[in-house]
Structure formats: structure tokens, C-alpha cells
C-alpha positions in Angstrom: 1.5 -12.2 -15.2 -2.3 -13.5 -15.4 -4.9 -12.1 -13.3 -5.3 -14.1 -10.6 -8.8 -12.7 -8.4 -12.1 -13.4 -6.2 -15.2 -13.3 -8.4 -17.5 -10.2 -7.2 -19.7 -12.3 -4.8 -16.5 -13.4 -3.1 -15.6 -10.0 -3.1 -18.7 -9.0 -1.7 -19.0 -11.5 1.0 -15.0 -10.9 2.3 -15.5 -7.4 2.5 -18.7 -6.9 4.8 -20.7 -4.9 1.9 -23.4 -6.7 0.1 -24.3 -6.0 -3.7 -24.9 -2.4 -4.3 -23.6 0.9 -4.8 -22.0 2.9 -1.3 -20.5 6.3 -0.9 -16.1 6.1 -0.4 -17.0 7.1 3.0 -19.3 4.4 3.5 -16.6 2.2 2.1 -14.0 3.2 4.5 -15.8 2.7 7.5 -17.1 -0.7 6.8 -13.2 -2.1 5.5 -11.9 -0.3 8.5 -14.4 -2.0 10.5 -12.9 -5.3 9.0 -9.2 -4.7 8.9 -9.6 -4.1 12.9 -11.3 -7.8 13.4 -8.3 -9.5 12.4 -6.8 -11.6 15.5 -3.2 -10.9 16.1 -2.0 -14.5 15.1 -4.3 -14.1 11.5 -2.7 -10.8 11.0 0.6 -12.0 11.6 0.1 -15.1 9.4 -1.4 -12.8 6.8 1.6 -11.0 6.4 3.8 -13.6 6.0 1.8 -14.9 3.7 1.5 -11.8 2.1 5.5 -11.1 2.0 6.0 -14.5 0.2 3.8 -13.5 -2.8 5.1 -10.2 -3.1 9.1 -11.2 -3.2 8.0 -13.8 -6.0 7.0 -11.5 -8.4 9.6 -11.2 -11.2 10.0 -7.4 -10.8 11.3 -7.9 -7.4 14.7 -9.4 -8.8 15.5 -6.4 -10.4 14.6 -3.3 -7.6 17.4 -2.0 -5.6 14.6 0.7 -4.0 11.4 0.4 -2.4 9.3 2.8 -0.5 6.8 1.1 2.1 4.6 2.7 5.0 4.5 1.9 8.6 1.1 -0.1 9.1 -1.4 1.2 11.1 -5.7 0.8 12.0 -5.1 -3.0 11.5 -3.7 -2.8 7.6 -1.6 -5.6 6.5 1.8 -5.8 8.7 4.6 -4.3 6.5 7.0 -5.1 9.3 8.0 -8.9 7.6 8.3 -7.3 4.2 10.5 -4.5 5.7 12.8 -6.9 7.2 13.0 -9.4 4.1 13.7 -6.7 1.4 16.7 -5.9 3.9 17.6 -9.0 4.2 18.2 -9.2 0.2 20.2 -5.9 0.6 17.3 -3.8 -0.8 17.1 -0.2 0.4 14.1 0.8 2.0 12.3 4.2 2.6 9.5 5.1 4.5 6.8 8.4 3.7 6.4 11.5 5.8 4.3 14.6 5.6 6.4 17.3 3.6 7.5 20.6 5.9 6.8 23.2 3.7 4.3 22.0 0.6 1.1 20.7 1.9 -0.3 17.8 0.7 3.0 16.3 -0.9 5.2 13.6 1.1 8.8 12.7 1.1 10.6 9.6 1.2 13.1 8.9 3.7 15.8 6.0 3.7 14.5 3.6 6.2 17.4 1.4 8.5 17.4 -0.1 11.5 18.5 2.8 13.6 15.7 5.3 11.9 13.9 7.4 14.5 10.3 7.4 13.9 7.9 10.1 15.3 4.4 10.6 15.1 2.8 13.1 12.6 -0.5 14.9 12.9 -2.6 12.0 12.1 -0.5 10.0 15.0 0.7 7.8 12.1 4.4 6.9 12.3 6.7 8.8 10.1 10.9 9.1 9.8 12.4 12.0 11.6 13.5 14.2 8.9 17.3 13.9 7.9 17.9 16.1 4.7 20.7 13.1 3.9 18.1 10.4 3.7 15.7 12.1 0.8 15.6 9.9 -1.8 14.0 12.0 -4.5 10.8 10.2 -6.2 12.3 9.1 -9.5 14.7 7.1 -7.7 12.3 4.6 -6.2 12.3 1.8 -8.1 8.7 0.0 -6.7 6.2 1.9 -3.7 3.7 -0.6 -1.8 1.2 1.9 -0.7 -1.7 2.0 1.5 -5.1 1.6 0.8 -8.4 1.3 2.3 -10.5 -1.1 -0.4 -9.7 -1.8 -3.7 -11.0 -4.0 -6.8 -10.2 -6.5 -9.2 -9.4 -3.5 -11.9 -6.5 -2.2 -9.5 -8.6 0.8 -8.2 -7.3 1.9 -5.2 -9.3 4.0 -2.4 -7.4 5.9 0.0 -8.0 7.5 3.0 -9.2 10.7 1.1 -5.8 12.8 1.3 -5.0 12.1 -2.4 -1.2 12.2 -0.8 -0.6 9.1 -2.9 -2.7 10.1 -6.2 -0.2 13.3 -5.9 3.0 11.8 -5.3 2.3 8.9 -8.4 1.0 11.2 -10.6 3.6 11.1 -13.4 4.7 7.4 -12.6 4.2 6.4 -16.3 6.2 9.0 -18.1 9.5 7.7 -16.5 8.6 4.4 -15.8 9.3 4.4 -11.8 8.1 3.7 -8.8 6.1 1.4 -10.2 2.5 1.5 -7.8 1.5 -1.9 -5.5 -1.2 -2.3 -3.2 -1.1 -4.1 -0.3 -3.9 -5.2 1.4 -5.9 -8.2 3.4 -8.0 -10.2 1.2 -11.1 -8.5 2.9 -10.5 -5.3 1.6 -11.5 -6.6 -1.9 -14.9 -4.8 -3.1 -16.7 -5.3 -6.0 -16.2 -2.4 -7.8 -14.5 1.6 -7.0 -15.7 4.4 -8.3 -12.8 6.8 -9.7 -11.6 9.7 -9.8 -10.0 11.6 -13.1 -7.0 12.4 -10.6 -7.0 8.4 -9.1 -4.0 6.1 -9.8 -4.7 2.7 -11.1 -2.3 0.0 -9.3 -0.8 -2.3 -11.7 0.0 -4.9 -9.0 -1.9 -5.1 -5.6 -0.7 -8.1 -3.4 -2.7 -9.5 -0.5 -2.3 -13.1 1.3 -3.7 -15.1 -1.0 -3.4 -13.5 -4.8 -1.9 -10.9 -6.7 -3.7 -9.0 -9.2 -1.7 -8.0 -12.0 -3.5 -5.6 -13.9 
């Protein structure tokens, strides 16, 4: 698939952060800042928006599994996707903090009748059922969160590294394949990684998709 992007002054302008170099923290708080603006009715067309272009891509055809998140602090509504990927019989799972080894998450088949708590952060997770673990190398695609990313497919999380952790050996078996999801405003010009930071090969927002 060809790249399809906003040159870096676009990037610049969507995102709140002029031309220069900023801290991840710095980052953060200004795309945070920006995610929360979004009206209700732009965030819900967003995300339609958004669902469209992410159930065209080819790869889509093939997946039978895909983990998502529960969307929180104004990130693009995963609620649309969630219900469209069921509607095409796809199974869906959802993360939660792992019980006994810190800083690692499971995956947790997601229905309709899943009971969602709220984990020490307050963001939404699956009650745990040992019968819904789907182990990692059985996820075909995962759409994770991020904060900011660029047109390279550098991703910057929340800090955690839970998802630099849990895609760490993505390539040697081929699956879950890595996609960002994101507003168009958390675009920036440019990410400064990390040896231990996991390049997206696809990130998906309402208007593009980047295909790295």
C-alpha cells in the first residue's frame, strides 16, 4: 500500500507543537491537550470515519482475531470499530493489566455480555475469566493506543512500555500485526525512539492510513 501522509508543517500545525524539538512529556501533554478539544459530534464522526478506512485495508479480509482497547482521555472512539468487526463475525479481545507479572497485559475475548471493571489507572479493562485468554500469538491484528505518532510509524505511548512489551517479538512469527489508531491531530513531525520502541507498520486515523 503507498504512503499516504500530512507533510511536517501540516503535521506541525494539527498537532498544537510548532517546529522544534520537545521532551515525550512535553509531547503528551500538548496531544492530550488536543485529543480532549474534540466536540462530541467531531469525535463521533471521526470514528466512523476512521472505522471505514481501517476495514478497507486488504489485511482485514483475512483476520479472524483482533485485540482493541477501550478508549479513554478523548482518543479515537473504538466503540464503531468494535461493533463492525463483530458484525463481520471477527472475534474481538480487549487488554487488561496481568495479576501476577507486572508490567505485561493479557488479552481477553471481548462480547457483548463482557463485564468491564476499572483498573488502577481507572481505564476500563475485562473482568478476568481464565476461559477468555487468548494467548498473544493467536491475535491476528492489535489496534493499540497511542499518544502522538509520525509519518515513520513511531508510536509514543503513555510511558508504560506495556505495548513495546507485549509486541516485542511480533516479527519472528509474523502476528499480531501492530496498528495505530489515532485523530489526525496526534500527527507530529517527528518521535524520538527508543532501542526497546515498536515501529507500527499501519496507523489509521480519519483521514489517511500510513502504511509503513
Amino acid at each position: 500500500m503507498a504512503k499516504s501522509s500530512l507533510p511536517a508543517d501540516a503535521a506541525s500545525a494539527n498537532s498544537g507543537l510548532p517546529h522544534g524539538t520537545y521532551s515525550a512529556n512535553e509531547i503528551r501533554k500538548t496531544i492530550r491537550g488536543k485529543r480532549r478539544e474534540i466536540p462530541l459530534h467531531l469525535q463521533r464522526e471521526s470514528s466512523l470515519k476512521a472505522c471505514d478506512l481501517l476495514l478497507s485495508l486488504a489485511i482485514i479480509e483475512k483476520v479472524k482475531h483482533v485485540a482493541l482497547y477501550v478508549s479513554q482521555d478523548g482518543e479515537l472512539d473504538t466503540k464503531p470499530l468494535i461493533e463492525a468487526l463483530w458484525a463481520k463475525g471477527i472475534h474481538t479481545y480487549l487488554p487488561r493489566l496481568h495479576p501476577f507479572c507486572l508490567g505485561q497485559l493479557l488479552f481477553l475475548h471481548y462480547h457483548v455480555d463482557t463485564i468491564l471493571v476499572s483498573n488502577r489507572f481507572g481505564i476500563l479493562e475485562p473482568k478476568l475469566h481464565v476461559r477468555d485468554v487468548m494467548p498473544i500469538k493467536g491475535i491476528d491484528v492489535m489496534v493499540t493506543p497511542l499518544v502522538a505518532f509520525d509519518v515513520k510509524g513511531q508510536r509514543l505511548g503513555m510511558g508504560g512500555g506495556y505495548y513495546d512489551r507485549t509486541l516485542a517479538h511480533w516479527r519472528d512469527i509474523g502476528r499480531p500485526i501492530p496498528m495505530g489508531y489515532a485523530h489526525d491531530c496526534q500527527q507530529v513531525p517527528h518521535i524520538e525512539i527508543q532501542p526497546w520502541d515498536i515501529h507500527l507498520p499501519y496507523i489509521v486515523t480519519p483521514t489517511q492510513v500510513i502504511a509503513v
